[in-house]
C-alpha positions, 0 to 999 in steps of 0.5 A: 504437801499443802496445807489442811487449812486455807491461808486465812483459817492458818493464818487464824490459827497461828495468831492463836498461839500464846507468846507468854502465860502459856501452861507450861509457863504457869505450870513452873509458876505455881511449883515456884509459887507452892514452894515459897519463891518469889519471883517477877513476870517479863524480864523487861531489859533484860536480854531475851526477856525471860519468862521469870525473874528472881533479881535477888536470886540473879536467876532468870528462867526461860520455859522453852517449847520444844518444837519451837525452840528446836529442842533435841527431843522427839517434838522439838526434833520432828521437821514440818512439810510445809513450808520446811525451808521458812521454819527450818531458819525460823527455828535456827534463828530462835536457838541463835538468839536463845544462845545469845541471850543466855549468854549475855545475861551470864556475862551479866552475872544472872543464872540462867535456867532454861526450863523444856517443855518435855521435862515438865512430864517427868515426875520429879520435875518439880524437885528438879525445878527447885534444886536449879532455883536453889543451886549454884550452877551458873545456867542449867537446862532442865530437860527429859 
């Protein structure tokens, strides 16, 4: 199947995707914020750099796209036609390195949450967000 778009206007559109204060992003923020948490932007050194840091909570959270991070909903589940084979490894190698940066940082001592984007559309997903931030499992992934 080819493309709806030309290589130059593609090529437009997919330099617009955001990399970091996307909705979901600033959506988890303000739950945090609302309920009081502090918390720090970047994760710069860290491993996989994590959307939020809480370093007195040794709690980084990771806000995962579905598609983009090959979730195993409906979205992150759904194959594109175009160009199949380039975004198929694309998004093996994005689980890949997500695994491993969870890992790395858990051999660290830090709690990893890892937040999907799906699960932001369920009505207690705020309860949920904040029982994560102030549990004590070592890494929860909070999805649909």
């Amino acid at each position: 199947m080819s493309d709806v778009f030309t290589r130059e206007k593609r090529s437009a559109v997919m330099a617009r995707v955001k990399g970091k204060d996307t909705k979901p992003e600033l959506a988890v923020r303000a739950i945090l914020r609302t309920a009081g948490i502090g918390y720090r932007l970047g994760g710069q050194g860290l491993p996989g750099r994590p959307d939020i840091v809480m370093k007195g909570r040794r709690i980084a959270v990771f806000v995962h796209g579905c598609f983009w991070h090959g979730h195993d909903c409906p979205r992150g589940a759904r194959k594109p036609r175009a160009n199949a084979d380039y975004w198929t490894s694309k998004i093996a190698r994005n689980r890949t390195r997500d695994a491993a940066s969870a890992a790395a940082l858990a051999a660290n001592g830090w709690r990893v949450i890892t937040v999907w984007e799906c699960a932001m559309k369920a009505p207690d997903f705020a309860d949920r967000l904040l029982a994560a931030v102030r549990g004590q499992a070592a890494a929860v992934s909070i999805s649909s």
